[in-house]
C-alpha positions as CSV (number, residue, x, y, z in Angstrom):
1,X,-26.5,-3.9,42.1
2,X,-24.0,-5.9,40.1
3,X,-21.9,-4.7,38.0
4,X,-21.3,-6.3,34.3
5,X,-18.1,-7.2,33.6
6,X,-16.2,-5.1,31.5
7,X,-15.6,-6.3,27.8
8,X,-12.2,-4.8,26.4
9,X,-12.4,-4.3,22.6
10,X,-9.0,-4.5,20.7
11,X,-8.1,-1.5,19.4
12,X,-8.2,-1.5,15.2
13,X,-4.2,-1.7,15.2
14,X,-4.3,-5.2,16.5
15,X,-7.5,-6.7,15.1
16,X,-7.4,-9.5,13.0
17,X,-8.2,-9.0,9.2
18,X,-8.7,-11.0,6.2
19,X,-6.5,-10.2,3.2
20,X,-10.1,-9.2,1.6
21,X,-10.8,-6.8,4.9
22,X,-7.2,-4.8,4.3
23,X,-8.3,-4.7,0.3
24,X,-11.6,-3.2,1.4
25,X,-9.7,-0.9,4.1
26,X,-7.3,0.4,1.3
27,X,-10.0,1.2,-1.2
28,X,-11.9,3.0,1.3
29,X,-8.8,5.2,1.7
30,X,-7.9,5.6,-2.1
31,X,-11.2,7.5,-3.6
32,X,-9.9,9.7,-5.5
33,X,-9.3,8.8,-9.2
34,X,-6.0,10.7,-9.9
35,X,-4.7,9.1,-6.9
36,X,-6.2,5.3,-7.4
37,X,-4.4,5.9,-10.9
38,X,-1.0,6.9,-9.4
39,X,-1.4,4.2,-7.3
40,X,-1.6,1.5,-9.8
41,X,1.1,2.9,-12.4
42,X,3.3,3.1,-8.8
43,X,3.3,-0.2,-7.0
44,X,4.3,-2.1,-9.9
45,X,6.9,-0.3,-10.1
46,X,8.1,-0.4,-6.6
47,X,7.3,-4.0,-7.0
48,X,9.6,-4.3,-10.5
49,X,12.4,-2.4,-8.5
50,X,12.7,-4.8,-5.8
51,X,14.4,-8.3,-7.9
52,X,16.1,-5.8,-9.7
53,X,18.0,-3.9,-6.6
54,X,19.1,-7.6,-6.3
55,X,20.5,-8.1,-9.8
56,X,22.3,-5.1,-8.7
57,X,24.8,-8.1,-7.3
58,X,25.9,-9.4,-9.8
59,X,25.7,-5.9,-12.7
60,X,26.1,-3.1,-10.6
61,X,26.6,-0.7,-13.4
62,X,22.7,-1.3,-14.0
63,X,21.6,0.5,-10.5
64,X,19.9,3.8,-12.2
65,X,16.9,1.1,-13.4
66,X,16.3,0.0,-9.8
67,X,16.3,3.2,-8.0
68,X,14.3,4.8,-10.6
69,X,11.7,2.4,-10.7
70,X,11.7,2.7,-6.8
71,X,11.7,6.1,-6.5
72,X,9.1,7.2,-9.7
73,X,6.7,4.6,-7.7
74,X,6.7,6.6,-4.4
75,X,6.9,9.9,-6.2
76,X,3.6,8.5,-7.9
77,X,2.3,7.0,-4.3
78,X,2.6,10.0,-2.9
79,X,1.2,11.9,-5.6
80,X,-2.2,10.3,-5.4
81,X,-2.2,10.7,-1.8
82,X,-2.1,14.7,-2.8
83,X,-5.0,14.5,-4.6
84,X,-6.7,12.6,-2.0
85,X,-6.0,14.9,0.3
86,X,-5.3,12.5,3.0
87,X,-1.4,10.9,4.0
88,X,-0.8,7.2,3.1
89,X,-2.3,4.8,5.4
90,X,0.8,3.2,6.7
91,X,1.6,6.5,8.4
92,X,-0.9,5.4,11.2
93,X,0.3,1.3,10.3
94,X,2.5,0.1,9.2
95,X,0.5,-2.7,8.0
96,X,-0.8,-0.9,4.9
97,X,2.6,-1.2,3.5
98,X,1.9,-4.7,2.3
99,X,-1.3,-4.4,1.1
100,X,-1.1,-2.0,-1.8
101,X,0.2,-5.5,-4.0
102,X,-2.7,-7.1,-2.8
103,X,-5.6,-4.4,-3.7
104,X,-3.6,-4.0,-7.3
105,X,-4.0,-7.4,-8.0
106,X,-7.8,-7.3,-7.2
107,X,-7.7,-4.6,-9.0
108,X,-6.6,-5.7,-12.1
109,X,-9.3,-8.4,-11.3
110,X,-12.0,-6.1,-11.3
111,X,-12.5,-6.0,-7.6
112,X,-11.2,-3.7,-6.2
């Protein structure tokens, strides 16, 4: 008998994904409305704190902005994730970290 030769599958971790498959993997995992909500008052501003931790340069007397921003935006993140009842995605990859812009923008677009 002959044996069939043996197809390896790559694990999800390493597939390759379309911006639009993350988007769909992230909404899959953000159900719950309290938490979709936290989600998208809190990646703006963890987006907003970003240029400004930069400005931070040049005025450093303006810091408490920044790290607010930053850190009301995770409290927020992982807020939602209470209600969900579930930790954030990019526990198990990292990956997910870069998507939460992307599936606010679609979002705001209505498709997400």
């Amino acid at each position: 008998m002959r044996r069939r030769p043996t197809v390896r599958i790559r694990p999800v971790e390493n597939a390759v994904r379309t911006a639009q498959d993350w988007i769909v993997l992230y909404s899959q995992t953000h159900q719950h409305p309290v938490n979709r909500m936290c989600h998208t008052i809190g990646i703006p501003l963890i987006v907003v704190s970003i240029p400004l931790f930069l400005i931070l340069i040049v005025a450093p007397a303006l810091w408490p902005l920044p790290v607010s921003l930053f850190v009301v935006g995770w409290l927020l993140q992982f807020t939602g994730h209470c209600f969900e009842g579930k930790p954030p995605e990019f526990f198990k990859d990292w990956r997910f970290l870069f998507v939460g812009l992307r599936w606010w923008v679609a979002k705001i677009r209505g498709r997400a």
